[in-house]
Phi, psi and omega in degrees: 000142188250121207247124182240203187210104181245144161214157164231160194270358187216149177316311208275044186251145165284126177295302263266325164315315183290327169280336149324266177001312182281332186310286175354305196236070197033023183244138185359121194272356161254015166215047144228124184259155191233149191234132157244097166182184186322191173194033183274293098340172180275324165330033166253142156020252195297330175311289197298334187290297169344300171321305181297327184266308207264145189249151181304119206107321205289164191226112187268133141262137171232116191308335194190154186299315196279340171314320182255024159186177176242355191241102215286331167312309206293325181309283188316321179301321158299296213288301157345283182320303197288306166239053158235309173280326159276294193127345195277178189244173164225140162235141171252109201276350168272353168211074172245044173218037142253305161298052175231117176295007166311316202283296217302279199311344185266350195254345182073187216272355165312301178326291184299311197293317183284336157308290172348286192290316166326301190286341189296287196293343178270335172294327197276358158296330216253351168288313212247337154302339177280316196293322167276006165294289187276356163299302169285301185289324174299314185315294174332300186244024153273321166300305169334276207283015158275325189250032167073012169290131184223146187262166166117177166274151192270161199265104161305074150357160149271114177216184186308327199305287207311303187298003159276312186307287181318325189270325171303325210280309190276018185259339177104024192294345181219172156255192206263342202265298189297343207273315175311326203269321206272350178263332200063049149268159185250158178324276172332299207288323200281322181307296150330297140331289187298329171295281204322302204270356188285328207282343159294009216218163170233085184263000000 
């Protein structure tokens, strides 16, 4: 049975090139399973369901090596499971005519050794294209936040509204529900606000 695997690393990556691939080359839009998350691990979804569905014969495509991890143990550890302990093949269509373990198994313990090596170096490429990933976003966003960019939810101020809203509130002219309601603050966020602001005040 022929099986594919798509993944991309963020909800907001588009799939849809990889699954074409997969259309291509016939195979089933219900045993191609799709991932949107990371590839620091293994821990996904559509991965582990996949794990569970494949059987001895079978044959998984993957646009790239690095689609299906980020992770130079795992990777091998994975691609081993799947066609040495299952039994099943893997092809990686961007490089498949180093990557298909079909070709490896005809060669025999030659085969293996030559896999092996295949596999060492390209996951630790695709380990160290993730590091340089997180490298450039860490970079990224220090530069931002140098240049006055700020992430986050933005920080609910002290401002005139609160400090009238406040003085009502301690005169007992409202309650803390109305007082909450009238800055639009949550509970946690106005308590807070009012310790920032009792400590500025000389009570």
């Amino acid at each position: 049975m022929k099986i594919g695997y798509v993944r991309v690393s963020t909800k907001d990556q588009n799939t849809q090139r990889q699954i074409n691939k997969m259309k291509e080359l016939g195979i089933e839009e219900r045993y191609t399973f799709v991932d949107k998350a990371s590839g620091k691990d293994f821990d996904r979804p559509q991965y582990q369901a996949l794990r569970l569905v494949i059987r001895e014969g079978d044959l998984i495509y993957i646009d790239a090596l690095d689609r299906l991890g980020r992770d130079y143990e795992g990777i091998i550890r994975e691609w081993k499971y799947i066609t040495r302990e299952v039994n099943a093949d893997i092809v990686v269509l961007e490089n498949e005519t180093l990557f298909d373990s079909r070709k490896f198994k005809t060669m025999g313990d030659l085969g293996r050794l030559m896999e092996d090596q295949f596999l060492s170096l390209l996951s630790y490429v695709a380990e160290q294209e993730r590091k340089k990933s997180k490298q450039r976003q860490a970079e990224g966003i220090e530069v931002a936040i140098s240049q006055g960019i700020k992430f986050g939810r933005p920080r609910q101020e002290i401002n005139g509204e609160f400090i009238e809203v406040y003085f009502k509130w301690k005169k007992g002219e409202i309650k803390a529900v109305e007082a909450m309601r009238k800055v639009k603050m949550k509970p946690n966020t106005f308590y807070r606000r009012v310790s920032d602001y009792e400590k500025t005040m000389d009570l």
